[in-house]
TORPASE-684670 format. One line per 10 residues: number of its first residue (from 1); for each residue x, z, y of C-alpha. Coordinates in nm, 2 decimals, always signed. Layout:
# TORPASE-684670
NUM = X,Z,Y ~ ...
END
This chain:
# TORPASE-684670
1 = +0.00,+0.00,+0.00 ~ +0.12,-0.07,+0.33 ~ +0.01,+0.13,+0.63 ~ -0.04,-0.11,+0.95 ~ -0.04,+0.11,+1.26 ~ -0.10,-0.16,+1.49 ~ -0.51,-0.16,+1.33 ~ -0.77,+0.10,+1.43 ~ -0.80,+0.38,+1.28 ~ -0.44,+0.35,+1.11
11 = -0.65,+0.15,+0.80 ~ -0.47,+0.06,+0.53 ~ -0.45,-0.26,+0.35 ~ -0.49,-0.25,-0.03 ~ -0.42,-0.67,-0.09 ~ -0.54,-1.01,+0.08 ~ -0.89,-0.97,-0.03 ~ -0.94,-0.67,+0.09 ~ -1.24,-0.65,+0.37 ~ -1.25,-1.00,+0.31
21 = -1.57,-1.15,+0.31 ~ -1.78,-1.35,+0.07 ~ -1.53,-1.26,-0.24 ~ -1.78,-1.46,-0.47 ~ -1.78,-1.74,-0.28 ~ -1.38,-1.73,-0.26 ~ -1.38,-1.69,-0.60 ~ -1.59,-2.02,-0.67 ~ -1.42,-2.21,-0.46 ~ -1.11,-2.15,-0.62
31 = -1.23,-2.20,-0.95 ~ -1.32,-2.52,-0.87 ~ -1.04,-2.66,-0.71 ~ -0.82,-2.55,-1.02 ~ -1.10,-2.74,-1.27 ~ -1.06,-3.02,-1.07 ~ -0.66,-3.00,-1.04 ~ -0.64,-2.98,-1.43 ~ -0.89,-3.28,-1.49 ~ -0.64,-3.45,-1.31
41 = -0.36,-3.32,-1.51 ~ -0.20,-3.21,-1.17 ~ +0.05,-2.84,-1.16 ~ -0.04,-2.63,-0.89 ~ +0.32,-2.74,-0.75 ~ +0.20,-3.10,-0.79 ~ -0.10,-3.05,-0.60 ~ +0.06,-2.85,-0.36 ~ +0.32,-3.07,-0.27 ~ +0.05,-3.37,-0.23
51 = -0.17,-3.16,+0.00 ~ +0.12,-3.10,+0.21 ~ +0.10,-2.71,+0.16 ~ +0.28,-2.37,+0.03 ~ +0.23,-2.32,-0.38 ~ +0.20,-1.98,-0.34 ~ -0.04,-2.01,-0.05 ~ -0.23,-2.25,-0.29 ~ -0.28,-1.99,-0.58 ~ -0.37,-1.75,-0.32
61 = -0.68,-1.99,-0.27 ~ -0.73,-2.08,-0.65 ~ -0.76,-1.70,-0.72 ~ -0.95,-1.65,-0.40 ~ -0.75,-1.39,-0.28 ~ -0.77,-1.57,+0.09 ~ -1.04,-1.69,+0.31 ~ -0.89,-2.04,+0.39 ~ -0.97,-2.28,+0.69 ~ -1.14,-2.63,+0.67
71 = -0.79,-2.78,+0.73 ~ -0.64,-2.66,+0.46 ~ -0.94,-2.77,+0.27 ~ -0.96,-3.08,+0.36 ~ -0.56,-3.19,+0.30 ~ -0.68,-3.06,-0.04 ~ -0.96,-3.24,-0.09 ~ -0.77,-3.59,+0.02 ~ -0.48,-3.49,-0.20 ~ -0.76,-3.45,-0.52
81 = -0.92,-3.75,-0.43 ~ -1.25,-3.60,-0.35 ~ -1.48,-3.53,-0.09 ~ -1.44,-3.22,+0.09 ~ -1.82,-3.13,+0.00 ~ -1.79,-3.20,-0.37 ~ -1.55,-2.87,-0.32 ~ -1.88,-2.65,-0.27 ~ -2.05,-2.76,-0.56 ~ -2.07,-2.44,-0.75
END
């Protein structure tokens, strides 16, 4: 655990998904971008390095330990070869 002074009320932050919200939906989302990574036979590092983006920062996503922004979603989407909606279809 690592005590952040600089929050209110000294909190303390237990991991990246902690107080994060929608944990299912994180969780979905991840999901699905790994089924769809190993249809295509692609490594996370493949995929990674397609998308133009950190592996580590990418399994962070796949095991929805991080809210993620549409950018990043999008430079993964295009390096998949799908739509960024067909993401969200859980």
């Amino acid at each position: 655990m690592v005590k952040c002074g600089n929050l209110q009320d000294n909190k303390v932050m237990r991991g990246y998904a902690q107080d994060n919200p929608f944990p299912r939906e994180r969780k979905l989302l991840g999901e699905k971008i790994k089924s769809i990574r190993e249809k295509k036979k692609l490594t996370q590092e493949d995929l990674a390095d397609k998308a133009g983006i950190d592996v580590s920062y990418l399994a962070k996503i796949e095991n929805g330990y991080v809210n993620t922004t549409i950018r990043y979603l999008i430079k993964i989407s295009r390096a998949l070869g799908v739509k960024a909606k067909d993401l969200f279809e859980f």
